[in-house]
N, CA, C, O and CB atoms as a CASP TS submission, in Angstrom:
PFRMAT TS
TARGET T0000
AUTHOR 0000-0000-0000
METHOD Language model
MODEL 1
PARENT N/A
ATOM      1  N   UNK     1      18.225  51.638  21.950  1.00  0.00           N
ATOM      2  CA  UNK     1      18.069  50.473  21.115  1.00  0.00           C
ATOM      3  C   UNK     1      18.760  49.303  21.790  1.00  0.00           C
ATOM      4  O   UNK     1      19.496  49.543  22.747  1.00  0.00           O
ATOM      5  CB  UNK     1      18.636  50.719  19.700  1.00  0.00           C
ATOM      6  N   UNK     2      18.608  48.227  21.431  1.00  0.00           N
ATOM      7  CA  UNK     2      18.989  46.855  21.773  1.00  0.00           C
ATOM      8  C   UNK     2      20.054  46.100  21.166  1.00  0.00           C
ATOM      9  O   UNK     2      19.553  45.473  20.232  1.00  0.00           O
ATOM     10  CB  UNK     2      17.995  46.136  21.612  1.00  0.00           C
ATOM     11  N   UNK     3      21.406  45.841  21.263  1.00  0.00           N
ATOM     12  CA  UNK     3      22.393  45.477  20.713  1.00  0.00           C
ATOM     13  C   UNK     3      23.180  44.418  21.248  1.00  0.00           C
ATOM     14  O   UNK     3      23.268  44.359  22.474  1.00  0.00           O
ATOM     15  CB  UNK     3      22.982  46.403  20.553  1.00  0.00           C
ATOM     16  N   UNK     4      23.813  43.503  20.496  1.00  0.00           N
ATOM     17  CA  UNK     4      24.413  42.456  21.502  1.00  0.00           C
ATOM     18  C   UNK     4      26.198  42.701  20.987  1.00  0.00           C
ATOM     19  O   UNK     4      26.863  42.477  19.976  1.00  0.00           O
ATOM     20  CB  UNK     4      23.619  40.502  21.177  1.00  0.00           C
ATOM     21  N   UNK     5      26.484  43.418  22.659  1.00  0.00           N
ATOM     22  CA  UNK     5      27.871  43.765  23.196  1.00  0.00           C
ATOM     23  C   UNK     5      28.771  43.121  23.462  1.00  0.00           C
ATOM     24  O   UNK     5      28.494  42.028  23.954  1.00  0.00           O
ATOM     25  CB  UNK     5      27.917  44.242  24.059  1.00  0.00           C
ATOM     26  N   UNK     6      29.839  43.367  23.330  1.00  0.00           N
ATOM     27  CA  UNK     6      31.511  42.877  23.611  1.00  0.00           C
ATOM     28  C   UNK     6      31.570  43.067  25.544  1.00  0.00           C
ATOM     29  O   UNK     6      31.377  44.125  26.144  1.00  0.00           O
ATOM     30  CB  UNK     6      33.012  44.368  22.524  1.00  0.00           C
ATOM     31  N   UNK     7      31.723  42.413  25.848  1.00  0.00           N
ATOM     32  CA  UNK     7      32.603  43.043  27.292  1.00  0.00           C
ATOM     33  C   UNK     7      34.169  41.825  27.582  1.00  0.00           C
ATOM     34  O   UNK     7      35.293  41.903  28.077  1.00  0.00           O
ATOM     35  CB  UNK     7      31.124  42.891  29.156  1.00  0.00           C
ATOM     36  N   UNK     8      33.393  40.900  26.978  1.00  0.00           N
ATOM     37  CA  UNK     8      35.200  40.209  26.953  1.00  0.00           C
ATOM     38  C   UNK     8      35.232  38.405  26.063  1.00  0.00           C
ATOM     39  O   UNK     8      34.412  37.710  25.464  1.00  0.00           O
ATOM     40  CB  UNK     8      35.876  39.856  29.306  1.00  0.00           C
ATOM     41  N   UNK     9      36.231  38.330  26.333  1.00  0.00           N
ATOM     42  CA  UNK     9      36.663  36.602  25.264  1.00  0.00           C
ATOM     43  C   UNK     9      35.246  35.810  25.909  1.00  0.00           C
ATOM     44  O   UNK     9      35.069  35.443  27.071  1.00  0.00           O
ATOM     45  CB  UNK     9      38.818  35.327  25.934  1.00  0.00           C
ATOM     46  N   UNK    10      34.244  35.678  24.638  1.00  0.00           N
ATOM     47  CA  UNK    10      33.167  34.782  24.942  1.00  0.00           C
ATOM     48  C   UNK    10      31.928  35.113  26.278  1.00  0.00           C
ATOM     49  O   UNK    10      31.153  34.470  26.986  1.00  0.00           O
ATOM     50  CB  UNK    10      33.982  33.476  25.246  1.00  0.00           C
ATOM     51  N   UNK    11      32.346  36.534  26.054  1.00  0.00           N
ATOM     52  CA  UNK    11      31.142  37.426  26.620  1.00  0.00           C
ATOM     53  C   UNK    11      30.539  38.577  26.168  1.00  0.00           C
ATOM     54  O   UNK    11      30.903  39.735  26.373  1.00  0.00           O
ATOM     55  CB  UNK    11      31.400  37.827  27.680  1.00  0.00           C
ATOM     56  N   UNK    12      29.533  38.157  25.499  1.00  0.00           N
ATOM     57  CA  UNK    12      28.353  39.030  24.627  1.00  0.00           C
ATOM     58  C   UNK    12      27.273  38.992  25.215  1.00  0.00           C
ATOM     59  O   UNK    12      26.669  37.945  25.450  1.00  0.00           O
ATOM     60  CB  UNK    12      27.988  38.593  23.239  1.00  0.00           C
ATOM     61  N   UNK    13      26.704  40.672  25.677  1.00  0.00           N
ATOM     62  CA  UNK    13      25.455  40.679  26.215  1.00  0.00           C
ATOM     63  C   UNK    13      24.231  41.375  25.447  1.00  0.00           C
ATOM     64  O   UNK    13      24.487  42.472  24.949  1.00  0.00           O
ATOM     65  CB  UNK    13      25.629  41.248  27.438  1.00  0.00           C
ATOM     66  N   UNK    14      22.994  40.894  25.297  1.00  0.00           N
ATOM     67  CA  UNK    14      22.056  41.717  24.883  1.00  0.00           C
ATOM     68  C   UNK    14      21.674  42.913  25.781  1.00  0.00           C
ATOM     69  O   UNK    14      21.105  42.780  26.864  1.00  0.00           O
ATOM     70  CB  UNK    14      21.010  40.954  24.634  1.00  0.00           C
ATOM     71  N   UNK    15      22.026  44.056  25.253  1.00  0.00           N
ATOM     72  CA  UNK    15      21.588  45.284  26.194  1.00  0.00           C
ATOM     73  C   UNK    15      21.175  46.814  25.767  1.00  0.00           C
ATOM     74  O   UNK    15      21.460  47.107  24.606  1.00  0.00           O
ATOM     75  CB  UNK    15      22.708  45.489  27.054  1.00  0.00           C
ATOM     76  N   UNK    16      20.633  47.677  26.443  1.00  0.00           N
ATOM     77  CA  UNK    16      20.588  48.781  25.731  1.00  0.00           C
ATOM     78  C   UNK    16      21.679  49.562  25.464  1.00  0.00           C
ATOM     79  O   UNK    16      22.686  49.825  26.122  1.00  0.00           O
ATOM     80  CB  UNK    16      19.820  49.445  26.194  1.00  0.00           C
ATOM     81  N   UNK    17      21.166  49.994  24.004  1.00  0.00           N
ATOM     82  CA  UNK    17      22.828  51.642  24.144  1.00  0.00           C
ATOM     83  C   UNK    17      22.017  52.522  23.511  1.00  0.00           C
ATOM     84  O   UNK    17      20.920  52.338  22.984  1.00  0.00           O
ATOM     85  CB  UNK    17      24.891  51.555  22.935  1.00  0.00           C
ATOM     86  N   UNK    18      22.752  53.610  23.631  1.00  0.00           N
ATOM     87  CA  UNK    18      22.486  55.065  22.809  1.00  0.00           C
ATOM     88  C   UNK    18      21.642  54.764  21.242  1.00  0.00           C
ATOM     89  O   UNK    18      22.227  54.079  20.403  1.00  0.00           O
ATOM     90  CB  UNK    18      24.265  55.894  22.425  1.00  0.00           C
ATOM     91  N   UNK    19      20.636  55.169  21.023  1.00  0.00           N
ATOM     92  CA  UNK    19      20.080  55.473  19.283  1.00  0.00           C
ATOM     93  C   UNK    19      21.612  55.918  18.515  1.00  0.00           C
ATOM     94  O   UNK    19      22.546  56.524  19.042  1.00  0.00           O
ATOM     95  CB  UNK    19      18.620  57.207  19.125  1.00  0.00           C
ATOM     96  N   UNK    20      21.538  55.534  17.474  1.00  0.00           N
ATOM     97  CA  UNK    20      22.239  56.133  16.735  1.00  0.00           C
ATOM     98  C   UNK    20      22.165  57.591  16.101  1.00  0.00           C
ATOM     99  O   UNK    20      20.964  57.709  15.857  1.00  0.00           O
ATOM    100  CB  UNK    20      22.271  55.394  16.037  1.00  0.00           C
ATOM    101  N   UNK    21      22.696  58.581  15.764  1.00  0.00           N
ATOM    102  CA  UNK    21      22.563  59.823  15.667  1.00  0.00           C
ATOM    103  C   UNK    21      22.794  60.317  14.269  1.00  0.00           C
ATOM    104  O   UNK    21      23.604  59.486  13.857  1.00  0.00           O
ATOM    105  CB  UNK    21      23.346  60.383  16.574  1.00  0.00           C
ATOM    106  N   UNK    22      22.610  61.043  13.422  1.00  0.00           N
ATOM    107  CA  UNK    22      23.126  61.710  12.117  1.00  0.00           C
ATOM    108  C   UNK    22      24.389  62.274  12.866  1.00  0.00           C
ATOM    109  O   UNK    22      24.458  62.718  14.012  1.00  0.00           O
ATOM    110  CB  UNK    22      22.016  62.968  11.292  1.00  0.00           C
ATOM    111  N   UNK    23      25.307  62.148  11.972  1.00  0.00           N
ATOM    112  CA  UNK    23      26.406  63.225  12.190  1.00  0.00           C
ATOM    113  C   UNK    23      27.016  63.662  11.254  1.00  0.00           C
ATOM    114  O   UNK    23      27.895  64.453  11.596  1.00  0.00           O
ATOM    115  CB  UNK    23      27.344  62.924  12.923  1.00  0.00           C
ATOM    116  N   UNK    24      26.871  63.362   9.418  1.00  0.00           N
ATOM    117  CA  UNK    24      27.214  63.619   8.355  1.00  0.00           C
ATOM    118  C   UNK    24      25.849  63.587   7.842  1.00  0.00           C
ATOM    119  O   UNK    24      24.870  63.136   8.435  1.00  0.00           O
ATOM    120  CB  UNK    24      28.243  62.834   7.830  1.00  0.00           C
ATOM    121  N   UNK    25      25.884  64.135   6.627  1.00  0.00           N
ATOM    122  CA  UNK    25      24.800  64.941   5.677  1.00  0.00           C
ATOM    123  C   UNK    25      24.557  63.709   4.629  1.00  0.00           C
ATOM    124  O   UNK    25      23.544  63.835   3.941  1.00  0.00           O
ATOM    125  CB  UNK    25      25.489  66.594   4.810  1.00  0.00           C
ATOM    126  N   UNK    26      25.430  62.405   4.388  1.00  0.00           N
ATOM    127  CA  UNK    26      25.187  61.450   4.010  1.00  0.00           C
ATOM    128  C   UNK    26      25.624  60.214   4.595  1.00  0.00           C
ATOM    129  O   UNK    26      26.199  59.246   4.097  1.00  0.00           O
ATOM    130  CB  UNK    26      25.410  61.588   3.061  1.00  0.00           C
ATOM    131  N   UNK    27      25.018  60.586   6.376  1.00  0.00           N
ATOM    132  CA  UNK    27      24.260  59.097   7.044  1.00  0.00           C
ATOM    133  C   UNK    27      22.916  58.931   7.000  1.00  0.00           C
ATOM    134  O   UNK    27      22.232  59.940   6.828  1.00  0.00           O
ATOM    135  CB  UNK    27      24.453  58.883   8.541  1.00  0.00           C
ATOM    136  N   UNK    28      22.407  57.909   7.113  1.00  0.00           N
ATOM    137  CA  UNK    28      21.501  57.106   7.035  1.00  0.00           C
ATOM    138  C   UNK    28      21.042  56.333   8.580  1.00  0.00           C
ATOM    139  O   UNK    28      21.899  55.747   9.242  1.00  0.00           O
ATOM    140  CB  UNK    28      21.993  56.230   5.961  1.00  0.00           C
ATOM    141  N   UNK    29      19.211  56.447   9.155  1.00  0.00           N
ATOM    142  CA  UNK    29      19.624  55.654  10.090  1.00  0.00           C
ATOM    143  C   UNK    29      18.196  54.362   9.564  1.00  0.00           C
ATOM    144  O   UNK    29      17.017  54.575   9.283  1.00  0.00           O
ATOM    145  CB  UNK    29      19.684  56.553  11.876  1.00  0.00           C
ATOM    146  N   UNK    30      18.904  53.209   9.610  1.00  0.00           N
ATOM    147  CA  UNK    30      17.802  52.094   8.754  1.00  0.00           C
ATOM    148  C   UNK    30      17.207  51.489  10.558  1.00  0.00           C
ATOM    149  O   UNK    30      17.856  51.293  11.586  1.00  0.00           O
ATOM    150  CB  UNK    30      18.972  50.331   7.289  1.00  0.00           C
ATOM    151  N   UNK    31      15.524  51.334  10.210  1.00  0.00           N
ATOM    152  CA  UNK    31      14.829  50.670  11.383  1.00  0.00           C
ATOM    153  C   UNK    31      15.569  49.017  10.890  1.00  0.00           C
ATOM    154  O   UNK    31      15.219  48.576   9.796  1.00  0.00           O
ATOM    155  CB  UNK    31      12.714  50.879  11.360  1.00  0.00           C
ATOM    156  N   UNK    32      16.525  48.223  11.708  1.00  0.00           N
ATOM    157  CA  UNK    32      16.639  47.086  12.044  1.00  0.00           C
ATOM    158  C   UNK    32      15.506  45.960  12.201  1.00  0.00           C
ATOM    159  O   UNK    32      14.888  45.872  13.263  1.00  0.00           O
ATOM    160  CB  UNK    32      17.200  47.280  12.974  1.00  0.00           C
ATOM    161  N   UNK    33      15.192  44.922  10.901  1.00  0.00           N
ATOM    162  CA  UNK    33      14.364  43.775  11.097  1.00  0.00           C
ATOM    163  C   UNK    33      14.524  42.526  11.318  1.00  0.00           C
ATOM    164  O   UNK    33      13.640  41.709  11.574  1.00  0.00           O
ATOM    165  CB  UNK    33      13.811  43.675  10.380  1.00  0.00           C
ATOM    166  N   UNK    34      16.033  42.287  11.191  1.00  0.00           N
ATOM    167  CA  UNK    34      16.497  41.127  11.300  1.00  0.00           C
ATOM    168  C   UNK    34      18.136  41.335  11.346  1.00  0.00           C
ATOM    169  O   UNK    34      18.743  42.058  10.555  1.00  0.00           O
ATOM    170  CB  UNK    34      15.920  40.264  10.173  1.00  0.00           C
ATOM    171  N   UNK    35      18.613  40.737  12.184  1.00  0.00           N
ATOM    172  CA  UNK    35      20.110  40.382  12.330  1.00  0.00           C
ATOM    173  C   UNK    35      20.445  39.262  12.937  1.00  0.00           C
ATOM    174  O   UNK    35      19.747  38.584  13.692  1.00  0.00           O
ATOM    175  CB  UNK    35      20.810  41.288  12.991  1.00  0.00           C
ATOM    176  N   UNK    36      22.195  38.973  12.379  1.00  0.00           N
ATOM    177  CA  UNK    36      22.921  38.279  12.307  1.00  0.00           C
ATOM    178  C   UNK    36      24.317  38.172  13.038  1.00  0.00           C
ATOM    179  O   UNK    36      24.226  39.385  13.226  1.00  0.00           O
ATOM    180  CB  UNK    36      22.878  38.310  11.350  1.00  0.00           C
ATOM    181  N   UNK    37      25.116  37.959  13.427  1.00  0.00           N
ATOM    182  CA  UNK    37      26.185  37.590  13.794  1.00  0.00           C
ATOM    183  C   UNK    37      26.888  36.737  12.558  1.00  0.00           C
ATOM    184  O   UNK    37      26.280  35.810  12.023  1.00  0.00           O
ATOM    185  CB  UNK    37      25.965  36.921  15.051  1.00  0.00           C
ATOM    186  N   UNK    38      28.426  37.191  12.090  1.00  0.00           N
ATOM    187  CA  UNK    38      28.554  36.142  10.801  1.00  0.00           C
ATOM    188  C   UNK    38      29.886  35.710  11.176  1.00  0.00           C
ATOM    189  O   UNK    38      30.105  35.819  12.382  1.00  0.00           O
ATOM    190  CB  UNK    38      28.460  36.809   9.085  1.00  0.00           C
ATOM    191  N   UNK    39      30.872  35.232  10.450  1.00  0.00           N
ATOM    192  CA  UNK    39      32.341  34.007  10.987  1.00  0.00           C
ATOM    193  C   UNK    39      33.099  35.372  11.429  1.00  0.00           C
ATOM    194  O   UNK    39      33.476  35.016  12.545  1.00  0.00           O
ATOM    195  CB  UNK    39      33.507  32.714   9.342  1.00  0.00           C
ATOM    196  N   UNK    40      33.430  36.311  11.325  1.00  0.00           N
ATOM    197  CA  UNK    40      34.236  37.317  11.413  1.00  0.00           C
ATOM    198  C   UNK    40      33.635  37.592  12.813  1.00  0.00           C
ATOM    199  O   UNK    40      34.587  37.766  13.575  1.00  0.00           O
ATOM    200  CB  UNK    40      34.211  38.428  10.223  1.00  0.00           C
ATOM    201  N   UNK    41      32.605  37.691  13.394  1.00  0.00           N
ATOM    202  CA  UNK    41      32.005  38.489  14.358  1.00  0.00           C
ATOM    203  C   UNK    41      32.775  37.344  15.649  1.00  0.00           C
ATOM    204  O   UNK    41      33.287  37.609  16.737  1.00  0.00           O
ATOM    205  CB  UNK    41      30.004  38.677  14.166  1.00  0.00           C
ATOM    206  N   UNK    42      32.558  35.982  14.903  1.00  0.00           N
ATOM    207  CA  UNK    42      32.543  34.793  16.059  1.00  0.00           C
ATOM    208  C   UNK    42      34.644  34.913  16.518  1.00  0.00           C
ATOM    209  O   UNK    42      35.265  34.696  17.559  1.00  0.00           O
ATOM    210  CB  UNK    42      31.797  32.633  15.014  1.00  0.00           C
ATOM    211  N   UNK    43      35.043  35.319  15.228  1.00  0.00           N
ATOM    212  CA  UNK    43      36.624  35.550  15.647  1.00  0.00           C
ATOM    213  C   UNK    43      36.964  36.744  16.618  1.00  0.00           C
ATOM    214  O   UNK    43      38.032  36.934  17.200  1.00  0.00           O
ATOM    215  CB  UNK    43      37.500  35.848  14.306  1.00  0.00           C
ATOM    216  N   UNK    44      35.989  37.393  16.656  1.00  0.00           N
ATOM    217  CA  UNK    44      35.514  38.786  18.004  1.00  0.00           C
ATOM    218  C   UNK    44      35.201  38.244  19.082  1.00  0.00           C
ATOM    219  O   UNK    44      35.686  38.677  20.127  1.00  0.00           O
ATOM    220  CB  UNK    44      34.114  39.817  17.784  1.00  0.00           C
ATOM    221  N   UNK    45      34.471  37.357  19.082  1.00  0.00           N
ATOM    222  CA  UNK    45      33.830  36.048  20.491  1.00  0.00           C
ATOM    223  C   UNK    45      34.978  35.217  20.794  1.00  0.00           C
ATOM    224  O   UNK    45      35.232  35.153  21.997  1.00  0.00           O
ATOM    225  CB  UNK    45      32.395  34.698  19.941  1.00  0.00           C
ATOM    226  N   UNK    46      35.640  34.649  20.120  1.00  0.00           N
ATOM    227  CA  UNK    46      36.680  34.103  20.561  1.00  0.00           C
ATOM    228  C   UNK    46      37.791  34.703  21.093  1.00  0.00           C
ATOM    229  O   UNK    46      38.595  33.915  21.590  1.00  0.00           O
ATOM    230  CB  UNK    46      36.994  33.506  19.806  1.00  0.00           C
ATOM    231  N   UNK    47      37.950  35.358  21.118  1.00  0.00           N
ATOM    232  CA  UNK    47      39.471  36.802  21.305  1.00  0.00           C
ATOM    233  C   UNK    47      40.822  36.899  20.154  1.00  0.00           C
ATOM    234  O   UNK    47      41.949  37.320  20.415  1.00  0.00           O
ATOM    235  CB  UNK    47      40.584  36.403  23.086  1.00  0.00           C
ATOM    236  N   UNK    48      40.428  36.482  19.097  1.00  0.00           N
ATOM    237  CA  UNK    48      40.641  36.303  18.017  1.00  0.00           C
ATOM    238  C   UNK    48      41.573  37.668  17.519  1.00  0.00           C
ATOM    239  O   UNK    48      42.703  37.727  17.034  1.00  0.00           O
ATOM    240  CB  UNK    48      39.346  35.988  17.406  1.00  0.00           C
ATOM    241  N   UNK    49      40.599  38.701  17.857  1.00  0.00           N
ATOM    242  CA  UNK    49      41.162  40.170  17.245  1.00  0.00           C
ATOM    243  C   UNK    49      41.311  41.190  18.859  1.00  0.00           C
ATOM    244  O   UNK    49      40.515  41.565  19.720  1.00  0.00           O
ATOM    245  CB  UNK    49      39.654  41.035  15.818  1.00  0.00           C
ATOM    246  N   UNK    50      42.670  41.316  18.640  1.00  0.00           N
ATOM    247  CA  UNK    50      42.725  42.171  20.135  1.00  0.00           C
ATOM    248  C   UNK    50      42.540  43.128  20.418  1.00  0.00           C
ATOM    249  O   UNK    50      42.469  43.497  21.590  1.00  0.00           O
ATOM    250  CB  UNK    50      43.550  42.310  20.709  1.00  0.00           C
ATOM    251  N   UNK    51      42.362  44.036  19.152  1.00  0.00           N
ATOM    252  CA  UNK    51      41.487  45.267  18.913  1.00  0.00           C
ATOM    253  C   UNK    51      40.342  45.556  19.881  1.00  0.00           C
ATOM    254  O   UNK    51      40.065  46.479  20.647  1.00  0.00           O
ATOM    255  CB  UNK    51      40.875  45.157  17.581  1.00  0.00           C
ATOM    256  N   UNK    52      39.672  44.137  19.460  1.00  0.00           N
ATOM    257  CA  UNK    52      38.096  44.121  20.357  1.00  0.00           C
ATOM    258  C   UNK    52      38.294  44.849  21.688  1.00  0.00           C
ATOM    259  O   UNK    52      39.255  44.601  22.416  1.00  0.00           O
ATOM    260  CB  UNK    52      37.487  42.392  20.814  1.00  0.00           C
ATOM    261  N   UNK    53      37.050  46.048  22.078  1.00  0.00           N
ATOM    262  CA  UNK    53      37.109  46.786  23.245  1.00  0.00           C
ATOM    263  C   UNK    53      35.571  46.505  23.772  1.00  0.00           C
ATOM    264  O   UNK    53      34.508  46.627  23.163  1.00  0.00           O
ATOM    265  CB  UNK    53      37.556  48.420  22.971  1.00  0.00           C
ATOM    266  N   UNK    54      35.879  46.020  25.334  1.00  0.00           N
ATOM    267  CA  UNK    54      34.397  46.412  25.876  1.00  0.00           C
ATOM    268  C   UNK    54      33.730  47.504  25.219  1.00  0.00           C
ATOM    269  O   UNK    54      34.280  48.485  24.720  1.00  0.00           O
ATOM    270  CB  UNK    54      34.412  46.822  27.329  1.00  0.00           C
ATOM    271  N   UNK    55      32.348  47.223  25.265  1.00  0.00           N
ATOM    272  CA  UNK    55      31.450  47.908  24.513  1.00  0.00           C
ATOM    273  C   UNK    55      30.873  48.234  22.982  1.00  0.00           C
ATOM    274  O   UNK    55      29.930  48.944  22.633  1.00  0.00           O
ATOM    275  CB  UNK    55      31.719  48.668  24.854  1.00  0.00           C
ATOM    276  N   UNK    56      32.000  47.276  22.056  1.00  0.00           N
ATOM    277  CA  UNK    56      32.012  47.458  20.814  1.00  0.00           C
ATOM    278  C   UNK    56      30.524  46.511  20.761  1.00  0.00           C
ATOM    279  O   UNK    56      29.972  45.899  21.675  1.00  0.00           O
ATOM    280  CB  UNK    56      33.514  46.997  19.985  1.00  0.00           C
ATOM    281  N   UNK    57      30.178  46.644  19.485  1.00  0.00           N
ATOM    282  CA  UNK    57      28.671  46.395  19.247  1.00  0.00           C
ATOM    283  C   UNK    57      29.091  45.239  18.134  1.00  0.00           C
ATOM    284  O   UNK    57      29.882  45.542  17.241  1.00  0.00           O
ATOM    285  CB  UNK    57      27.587  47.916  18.638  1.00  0.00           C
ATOM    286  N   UNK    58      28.532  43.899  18.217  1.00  0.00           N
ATOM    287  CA  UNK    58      28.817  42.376  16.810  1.00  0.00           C
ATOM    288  C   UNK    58      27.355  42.753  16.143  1.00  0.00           C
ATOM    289  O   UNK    58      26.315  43.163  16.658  1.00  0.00           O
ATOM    290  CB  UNK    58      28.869  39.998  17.606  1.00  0.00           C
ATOM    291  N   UNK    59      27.735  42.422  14.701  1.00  0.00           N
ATOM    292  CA  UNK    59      26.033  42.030  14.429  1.00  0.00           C
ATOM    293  C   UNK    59      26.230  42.563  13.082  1.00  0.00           C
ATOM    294  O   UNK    59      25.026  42.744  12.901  1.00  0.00           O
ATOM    295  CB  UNK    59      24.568  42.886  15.486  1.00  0.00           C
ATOM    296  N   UNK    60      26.845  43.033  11.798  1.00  0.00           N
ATOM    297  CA  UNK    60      27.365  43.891  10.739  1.00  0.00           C
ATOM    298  C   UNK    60      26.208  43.211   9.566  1.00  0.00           C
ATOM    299  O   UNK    60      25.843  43.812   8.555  1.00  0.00           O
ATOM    300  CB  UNK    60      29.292  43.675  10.399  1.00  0.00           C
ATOM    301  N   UNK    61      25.822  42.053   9.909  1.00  0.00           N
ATOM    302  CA  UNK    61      25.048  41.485   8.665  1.00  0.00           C
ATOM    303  C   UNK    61      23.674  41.563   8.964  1.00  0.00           C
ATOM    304  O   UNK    61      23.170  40.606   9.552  1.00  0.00           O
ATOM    305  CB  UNK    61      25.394  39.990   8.287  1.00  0.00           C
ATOM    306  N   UNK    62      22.867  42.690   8.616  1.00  0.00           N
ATOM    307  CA  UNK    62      21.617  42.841   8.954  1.00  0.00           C
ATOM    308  C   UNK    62      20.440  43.171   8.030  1.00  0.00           C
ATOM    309  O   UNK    62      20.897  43.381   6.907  1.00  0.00           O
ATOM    310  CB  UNK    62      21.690  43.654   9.783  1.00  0.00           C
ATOM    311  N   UNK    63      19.242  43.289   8.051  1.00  0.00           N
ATOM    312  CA  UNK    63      18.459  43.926   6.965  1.00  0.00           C
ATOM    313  C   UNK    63      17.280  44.826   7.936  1.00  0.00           C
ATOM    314  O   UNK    63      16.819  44.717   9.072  1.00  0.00           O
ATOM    315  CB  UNK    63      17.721  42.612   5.797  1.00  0.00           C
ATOM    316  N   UNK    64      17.122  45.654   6.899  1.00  0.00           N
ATOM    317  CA  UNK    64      16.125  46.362   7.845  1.00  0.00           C
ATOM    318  C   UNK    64      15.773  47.426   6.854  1.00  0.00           C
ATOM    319  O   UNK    64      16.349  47.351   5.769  1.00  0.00           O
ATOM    320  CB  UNK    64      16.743  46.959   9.391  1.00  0.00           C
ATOM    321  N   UNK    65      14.586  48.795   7.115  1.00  0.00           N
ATOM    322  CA  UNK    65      13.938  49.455   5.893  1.00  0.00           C
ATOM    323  C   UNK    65      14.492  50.847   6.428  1.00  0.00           C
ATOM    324  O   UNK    65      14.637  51.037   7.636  1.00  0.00           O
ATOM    325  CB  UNK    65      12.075  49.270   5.648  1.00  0.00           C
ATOM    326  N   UNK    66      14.821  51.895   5.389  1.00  0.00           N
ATOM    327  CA  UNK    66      15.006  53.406   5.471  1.00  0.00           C
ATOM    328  C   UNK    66      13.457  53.879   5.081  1.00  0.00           C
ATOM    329  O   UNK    66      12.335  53.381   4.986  1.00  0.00           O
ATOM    330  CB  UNK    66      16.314  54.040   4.314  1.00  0.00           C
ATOM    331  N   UNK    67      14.310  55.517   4.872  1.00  0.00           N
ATOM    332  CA  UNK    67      13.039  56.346   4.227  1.00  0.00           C
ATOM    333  C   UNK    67      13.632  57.692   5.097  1.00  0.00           C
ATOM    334  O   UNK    67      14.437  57.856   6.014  1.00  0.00           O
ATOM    335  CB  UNK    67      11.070  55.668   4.674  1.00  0.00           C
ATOM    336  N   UNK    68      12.989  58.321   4.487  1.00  0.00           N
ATOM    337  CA  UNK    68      13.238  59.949   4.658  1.00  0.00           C
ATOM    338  C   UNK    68      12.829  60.549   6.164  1.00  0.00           C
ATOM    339  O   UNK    68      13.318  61.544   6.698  1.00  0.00           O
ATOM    340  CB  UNK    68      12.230  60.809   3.465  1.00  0.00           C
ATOM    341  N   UNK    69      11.923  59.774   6.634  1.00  0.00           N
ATOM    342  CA  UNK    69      11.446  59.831   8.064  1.00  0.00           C
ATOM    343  C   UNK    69      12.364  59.002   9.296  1.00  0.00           C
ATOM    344  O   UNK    69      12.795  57.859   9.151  1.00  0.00           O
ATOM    345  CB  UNK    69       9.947  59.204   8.010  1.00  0.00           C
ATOM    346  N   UNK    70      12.491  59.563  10.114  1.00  0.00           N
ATOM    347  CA  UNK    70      13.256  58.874  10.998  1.00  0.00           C
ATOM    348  C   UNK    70      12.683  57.815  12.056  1.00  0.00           C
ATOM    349  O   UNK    70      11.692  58.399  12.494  1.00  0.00           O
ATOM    350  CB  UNK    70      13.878  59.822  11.630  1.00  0.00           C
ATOM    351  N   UNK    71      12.747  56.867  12.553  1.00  0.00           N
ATOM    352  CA  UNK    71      11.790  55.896  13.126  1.00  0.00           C
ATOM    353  C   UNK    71      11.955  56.057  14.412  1.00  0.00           C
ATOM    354  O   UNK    71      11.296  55.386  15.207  1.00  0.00           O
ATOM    355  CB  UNK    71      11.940  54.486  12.751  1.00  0.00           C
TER
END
């Protein structure tokens, strides 16, 4: 899948990573239709939170459709 990545202060790349996987009996994986970046994500872009690690994935405000079938 296609995600836009951390690698450092005011460097976010669009790139591929791993599908996401089940690993509990109540996850969910939703097909992605639209996303966002929101003020919290941009304090991640700035170096704001030092937590932030190459490779972490921005984008938490999204919409997109489930269903019992996996996409």
């Amino acid at each position: 899948m296609r995600a836009l990545s951390y690698h450092a202060t005011r460097d976010v790349r669009i790139e591929s990573v791993p599908d996401p996987v089940i690993q509990e009996a109540d996850n969910v994986i939703l097909r992605v239709t639209a996303n966002a970046i929101c003020g919290s994500d941009l304090h991640l872009y700035h170096g704001k939170i030092p937590a932030t690690e190459q490779g972490d994935i921005f984008g938490h405000e999204f919409m997109g459709v489930g269903g019992r079938n996996r996409f």
